[in-house]
N, C-alpha and C positions, 0 to 999 in steps of 0.2 A: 534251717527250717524254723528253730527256734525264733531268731531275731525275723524271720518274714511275718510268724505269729503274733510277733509284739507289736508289729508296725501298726495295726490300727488301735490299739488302745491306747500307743502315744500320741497321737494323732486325736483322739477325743478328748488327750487328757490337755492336752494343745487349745484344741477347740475350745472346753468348758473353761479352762482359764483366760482364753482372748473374750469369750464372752463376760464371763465375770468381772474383766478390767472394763469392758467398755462399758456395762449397767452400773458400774460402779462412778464411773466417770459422767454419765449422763444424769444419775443423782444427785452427784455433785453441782452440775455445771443447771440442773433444773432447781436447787437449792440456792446457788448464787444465782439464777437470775428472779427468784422468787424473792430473795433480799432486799435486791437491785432494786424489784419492780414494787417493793414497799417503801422502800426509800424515797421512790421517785413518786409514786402515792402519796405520801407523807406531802399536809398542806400548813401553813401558819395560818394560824387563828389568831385575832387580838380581840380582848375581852376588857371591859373596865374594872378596875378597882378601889375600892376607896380604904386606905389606911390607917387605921386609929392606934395612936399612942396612948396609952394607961398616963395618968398623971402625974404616978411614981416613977414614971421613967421618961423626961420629958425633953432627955437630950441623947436621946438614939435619933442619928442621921437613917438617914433615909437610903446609903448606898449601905450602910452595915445589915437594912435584915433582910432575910434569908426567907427566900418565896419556893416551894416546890407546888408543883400542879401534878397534876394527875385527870384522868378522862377517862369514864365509863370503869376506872376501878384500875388503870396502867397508869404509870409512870408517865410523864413528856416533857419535853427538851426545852426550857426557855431559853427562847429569842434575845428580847431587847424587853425593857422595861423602860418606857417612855413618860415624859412627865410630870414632875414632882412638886413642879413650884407653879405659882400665884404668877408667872411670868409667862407660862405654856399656852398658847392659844389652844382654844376650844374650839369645837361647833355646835350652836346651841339652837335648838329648837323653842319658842317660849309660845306653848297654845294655851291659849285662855276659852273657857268657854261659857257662849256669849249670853246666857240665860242666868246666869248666877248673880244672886239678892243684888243691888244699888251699890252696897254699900263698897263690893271691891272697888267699886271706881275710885275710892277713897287712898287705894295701894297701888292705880297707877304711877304716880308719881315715882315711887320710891324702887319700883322693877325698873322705872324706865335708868334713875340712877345705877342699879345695881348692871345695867347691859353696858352704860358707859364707864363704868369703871373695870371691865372685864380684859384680860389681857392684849394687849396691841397683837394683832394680825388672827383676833375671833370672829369666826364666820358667825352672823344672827340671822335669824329666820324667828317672824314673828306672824302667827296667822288666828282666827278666830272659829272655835268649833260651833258649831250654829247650825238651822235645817239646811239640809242640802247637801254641795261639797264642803270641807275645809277652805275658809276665806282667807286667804293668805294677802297678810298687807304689807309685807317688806319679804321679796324673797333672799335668801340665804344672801351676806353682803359682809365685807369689812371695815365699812363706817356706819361703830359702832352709835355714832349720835342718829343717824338719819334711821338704822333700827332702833332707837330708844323715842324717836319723835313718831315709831308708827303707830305705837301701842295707844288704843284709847279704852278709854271705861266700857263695860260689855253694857250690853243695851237693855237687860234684863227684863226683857219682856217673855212668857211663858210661851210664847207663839215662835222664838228664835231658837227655841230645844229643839236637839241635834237628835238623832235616830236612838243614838246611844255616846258617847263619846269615845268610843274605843275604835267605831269603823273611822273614826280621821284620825284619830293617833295611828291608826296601822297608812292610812293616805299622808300624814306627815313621815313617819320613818321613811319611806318611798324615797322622799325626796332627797336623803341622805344621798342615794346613789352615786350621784355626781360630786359629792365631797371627798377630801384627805381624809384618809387612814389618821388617826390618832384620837384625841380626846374627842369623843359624842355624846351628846345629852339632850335628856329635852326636859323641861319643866311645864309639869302638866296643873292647868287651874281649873280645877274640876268638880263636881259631886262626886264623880264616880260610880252613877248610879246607872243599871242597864238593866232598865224594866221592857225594853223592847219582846221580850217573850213572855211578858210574864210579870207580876211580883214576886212570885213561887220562884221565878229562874233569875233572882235579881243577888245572888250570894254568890261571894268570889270563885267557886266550883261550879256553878252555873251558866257562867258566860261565856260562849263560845266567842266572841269577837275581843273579848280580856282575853283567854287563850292564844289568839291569833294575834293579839298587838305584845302578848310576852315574845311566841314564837318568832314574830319579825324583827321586833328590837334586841335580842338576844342573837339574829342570824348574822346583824349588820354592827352588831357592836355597842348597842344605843343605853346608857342609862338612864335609870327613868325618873326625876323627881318630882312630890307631887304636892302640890298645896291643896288642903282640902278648904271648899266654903261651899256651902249650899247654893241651889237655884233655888227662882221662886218658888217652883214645881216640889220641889225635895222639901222642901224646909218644913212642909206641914204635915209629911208623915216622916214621924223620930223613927217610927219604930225600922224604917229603911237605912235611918244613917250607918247604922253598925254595920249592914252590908255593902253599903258604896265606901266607907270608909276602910273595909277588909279588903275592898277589891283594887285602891288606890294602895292597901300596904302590899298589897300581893304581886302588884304591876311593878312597885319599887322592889320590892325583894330581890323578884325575880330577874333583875335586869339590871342589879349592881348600884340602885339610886338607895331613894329616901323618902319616905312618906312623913309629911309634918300635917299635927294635928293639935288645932285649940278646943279642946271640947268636940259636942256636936252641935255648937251654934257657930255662926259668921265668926272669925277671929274679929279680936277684938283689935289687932294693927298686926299686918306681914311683917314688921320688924324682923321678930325671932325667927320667922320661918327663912329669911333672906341671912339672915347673921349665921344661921342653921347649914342655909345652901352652902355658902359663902367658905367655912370651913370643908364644909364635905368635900367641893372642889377643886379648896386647895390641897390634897389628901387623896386626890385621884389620877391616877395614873391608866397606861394604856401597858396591857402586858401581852404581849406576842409569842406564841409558845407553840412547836410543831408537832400538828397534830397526825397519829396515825389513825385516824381513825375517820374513814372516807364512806362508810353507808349513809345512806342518807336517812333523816329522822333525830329525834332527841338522842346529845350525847350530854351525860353529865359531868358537872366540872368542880373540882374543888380545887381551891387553892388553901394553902398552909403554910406558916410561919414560924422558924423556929427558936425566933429571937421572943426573948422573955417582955409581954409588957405591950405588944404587937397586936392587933388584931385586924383583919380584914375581911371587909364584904364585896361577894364580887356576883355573876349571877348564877341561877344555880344550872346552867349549861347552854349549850346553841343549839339550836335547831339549823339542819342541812336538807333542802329540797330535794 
């Protein structure tokens, strides 16, 4: 009678352990596929970089230093680091914009040299920001002469100002679409100034379409360099230059380029601003690094270095639609 007694409580004690094995097991097996299914989430991002060497340390190679990233505050995986020499074909954007004083016409020549001497197999794309759409006069191409023969002096008339000059930089990155993955840039010739709302809304935290042309060139990879010279329009209120020249450092910051600046008059010759480019891009790289992190919105990016003497700017994250 005993053992007939015992029979159901070994029997539950049966049951509660077959249960216990399988919630255990279903744990498990909903944790590896939770893994799984971030792994397989997990997308590559490539970001640009440009690398400066201190002058004290002037013979550190380029495969000795040491790059860690991180995103939104994690750790992530690099890829490849693509890049490094004067040799790397590019893709280069070069908008001029077409209201800006006489006197650039003076610095065509000297762009048109720096687009022919740019690496054999560089895609150029050379267009002009003006009313209207973006006037594109040699679309993206790898004869490099026939995009150096497009570029002409901007016509510098106050009646050829563009809306603002940020709604065609966002209409140029566009065009990236249909390019290679690796080095992107564009060199922007500009005022920088976007009084389309306003003078009140003309400072680089003001402008939603400089917002939108960081946001896009930061999505697709694009660095942004920027030569500043005034337009007719610009040049007779100083007291703006400081906020078109803030919003051209702020488009470069953010987007891993360069903003170059002679005063706030006309440069007096692009020389240094090209000798300027010139370095920066041999010094830039494409770095591919897997990213976990798949919401859509601003994620931010640091990269770091822990070679002595090292520095790098890169931007300060991508936006995901």
């Amino acid at each position: 009678m005993k053992k007939l007694h015992s029979l159901p409580l070994a029997l539950t004690s049966v049951l509660l352990l077959t249960l216990f094995t399988f919630e255990k097991a279903r744990a498990q097996n909903t944790a590896i596929t939770s893994a799984e299914g971030s792994r397989a989430a997990a997308k590559p991002v490539t970001i640009p970089l440009s690398i400066r060497v201190k002058d004290s340390n002037p013979e550190i190679e380029f495969q000795t230093i040491d790059l860690t990233v991180s995103e939104d505050g994690e750790p992530q995986t690099v890829l490849s680091i693509r890049a490094m020499a004067t040799n790397s074909p590019i893709t280069l954007a070069v908008l001029i914009q077409d209201d800006l004083v006489s006197s650039v016409g003076n610095e065509i020549k000297p762009l048109a040299e720096f687009i022919r001497q740019l690496p054999k197999g560089s895609r150029i794309m050379t267009a002009y920001i003006r009313t209207g759409s973006l006037q594109v006069r040699q679309k993206f191409t790898t004869d490099l002469e026939k995009a150096s023969k497009s570029l002409r002096p901007p016509t510098g008339f106050a009646s050829a100002a563009p809306y603002n000059p940020y709604v065609e930089v966002i209409e140029a990155v566009k065009r990236f679409e249909s390019q290679p993955a690796g080095r992107r840039a564009i060199l922007l010739l500009s005022d920088g100034l976007d009084t389309s709302r306003g003078i009140d809304s003309s400072g680089p935290g003001d402008s939603l379409d400089l917002q939108r042309a960081i946001n896009e060139a930061q999505r697709k990879s694009i660095a942004v360099y920027a030569f500043y010279a005034p337009t007719v329009g610009s040049q007779n209120f100083p007291l703006l230059i400081g906020n078109a020249q803030s919003s051209l450092q702020r488009l470069s910051d953010e987007t891993g380029g360069r903003a170059f600046f002679q005063g706030t008059a006309a440069p007096v010759s692009f020389d240094p601003f090209i000798k300027g480019l010139d370095r920066s891009l041999e010094k830039q790289v494409a770095l591919t690094f897997l990213s976990t992190h798949i919401n859509k919105g601003f994620h931010r990016i640091a990269v770091r270095s822990s070679t002595p003497g090292v520095e790098v700017s890169h931007p300060s994250g991508y936006f995901v639609k």
